[in-house]
C-alpha positions as CSV (number, residue, x, y, z in Angstrom):
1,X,-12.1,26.6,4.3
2,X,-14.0,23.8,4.7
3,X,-13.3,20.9,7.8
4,X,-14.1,17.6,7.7
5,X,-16.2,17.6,4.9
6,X,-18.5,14.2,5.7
7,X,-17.6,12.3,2.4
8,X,-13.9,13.2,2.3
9,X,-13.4,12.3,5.8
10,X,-14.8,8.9,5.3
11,X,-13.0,8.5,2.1
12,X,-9.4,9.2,4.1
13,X,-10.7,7.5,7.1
14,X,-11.2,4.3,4.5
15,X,-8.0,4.4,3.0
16,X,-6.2,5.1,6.7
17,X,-7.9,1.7,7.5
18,X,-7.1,-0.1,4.1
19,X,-3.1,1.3,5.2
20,X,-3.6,-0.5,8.6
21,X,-4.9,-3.9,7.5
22,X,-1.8,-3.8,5.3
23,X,0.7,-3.2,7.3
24,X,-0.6,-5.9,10.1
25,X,-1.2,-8.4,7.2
26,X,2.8,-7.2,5.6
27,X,0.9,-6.2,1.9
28,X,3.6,-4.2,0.2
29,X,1.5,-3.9,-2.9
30,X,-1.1,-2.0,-0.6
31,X,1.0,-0.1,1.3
32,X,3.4,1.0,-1.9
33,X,-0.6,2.4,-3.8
34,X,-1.5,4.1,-0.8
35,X,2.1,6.2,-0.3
36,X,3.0,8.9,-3.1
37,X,5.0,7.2,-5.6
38,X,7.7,10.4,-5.7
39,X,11.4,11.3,-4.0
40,X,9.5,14.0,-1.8
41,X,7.5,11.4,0.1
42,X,9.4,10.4,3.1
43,X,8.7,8.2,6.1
44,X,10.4,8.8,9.5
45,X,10.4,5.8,11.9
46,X,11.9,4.9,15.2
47,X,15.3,4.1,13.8
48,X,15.2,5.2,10.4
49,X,15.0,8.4,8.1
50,X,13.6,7.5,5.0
51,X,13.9,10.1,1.9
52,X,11.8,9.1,-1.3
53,X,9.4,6.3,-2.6
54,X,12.6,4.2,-3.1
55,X,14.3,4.0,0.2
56,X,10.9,3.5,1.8
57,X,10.1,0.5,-0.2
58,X,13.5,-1.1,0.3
59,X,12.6,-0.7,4.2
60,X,9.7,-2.3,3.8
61,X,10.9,-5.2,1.4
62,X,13.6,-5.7,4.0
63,X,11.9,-5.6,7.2
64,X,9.7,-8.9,7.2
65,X,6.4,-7.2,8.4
66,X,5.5,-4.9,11.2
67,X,5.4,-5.8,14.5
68,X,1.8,-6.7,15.8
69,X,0.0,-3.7,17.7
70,X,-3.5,-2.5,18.1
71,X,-4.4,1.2,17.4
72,X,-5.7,3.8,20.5
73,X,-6.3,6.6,19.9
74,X,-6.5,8.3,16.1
75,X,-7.5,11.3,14.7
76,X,-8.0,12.3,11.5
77,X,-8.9,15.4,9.8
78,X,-10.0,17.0,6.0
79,X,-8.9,20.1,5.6
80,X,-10.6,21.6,2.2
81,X,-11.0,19.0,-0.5
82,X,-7.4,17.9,-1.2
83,X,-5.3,17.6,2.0
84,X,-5.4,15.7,5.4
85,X,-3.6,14.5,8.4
86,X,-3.9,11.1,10.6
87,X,-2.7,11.1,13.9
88,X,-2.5,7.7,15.9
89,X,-1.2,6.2,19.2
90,X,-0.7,2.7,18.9
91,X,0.3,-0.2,21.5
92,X,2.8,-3.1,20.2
93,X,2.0,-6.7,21.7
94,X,3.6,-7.1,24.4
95,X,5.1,-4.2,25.3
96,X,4.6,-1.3,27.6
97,X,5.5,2.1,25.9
98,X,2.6,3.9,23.1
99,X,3.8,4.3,20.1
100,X,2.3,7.0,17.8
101,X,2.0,7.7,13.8
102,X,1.1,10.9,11.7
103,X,0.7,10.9,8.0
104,X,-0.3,13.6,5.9
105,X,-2.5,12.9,3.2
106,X,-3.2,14.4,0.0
107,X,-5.9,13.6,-2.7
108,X,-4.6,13.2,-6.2
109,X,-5.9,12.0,-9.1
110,X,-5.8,8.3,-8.1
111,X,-7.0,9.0,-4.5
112,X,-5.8,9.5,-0.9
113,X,-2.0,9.2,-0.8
114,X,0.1,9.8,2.4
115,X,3.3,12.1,1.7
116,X,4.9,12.3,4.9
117,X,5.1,9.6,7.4
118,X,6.3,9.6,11.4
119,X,6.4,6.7,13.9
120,X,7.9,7.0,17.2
121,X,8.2,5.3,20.5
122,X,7.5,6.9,24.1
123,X,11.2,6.7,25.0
């Protein structure tokens, strides 16, 4: 199996970064095209399970944006042509505890799509 395959990786790494600017700039329209529109994509955050496309659009429409934070550390890696994963830490403005994110992405037909979401807070 191939890793990190140069063009893939920047193609994920570019559409990890297009996720980012959206959710500090609160584009649902971005954020909605670059999740898995399907009831197996789910999103777990730090006080919410969220099962399928729907319920994590309603989060979002309901939430009012993202707090501000700035990433730290973030990995991501290709695994063969069709499947990677992100992982990030992240620090919220102005507060003390790191924060971190994986997603898993997989490339379908109309690009990178993450299908499984985690955010959670040191505790």
């Amino acid at each position: 199996m191939n890793i990190d395959d140069p063009a893939l990786l920047a193609e994920v790494t570019a559409a990890f970064n297009a996720y980012e600017a959206a959710l500090m700039a609160d584009d649902l329209a971005i954020m909605d095209a670059l999740f898995h529109n399907a009831p197996t994509t789910n999103r777990f955050g730090v006080g919410e399970a969220l099962w399928g496309i729907e319920e994590i659009r309603a989060f979002r429409m309901g939430r009012g944006g993202s707090p501000r934070r700035r990433l730290g550390h973030v990995v991501i890696t290709v695994y063969g042509d069709s499947f990677a994963t992100a992982d990030a830490e992240f620090f919220r403005d102005g507060a003390d505890k790191c924060g971190r994110q994986s997603q898993s992405w997989v490339k379908f037909p109309d690009g990178w799509k993450v299908v499984s979401a985690h955010v959670s807070l040191e505790g």
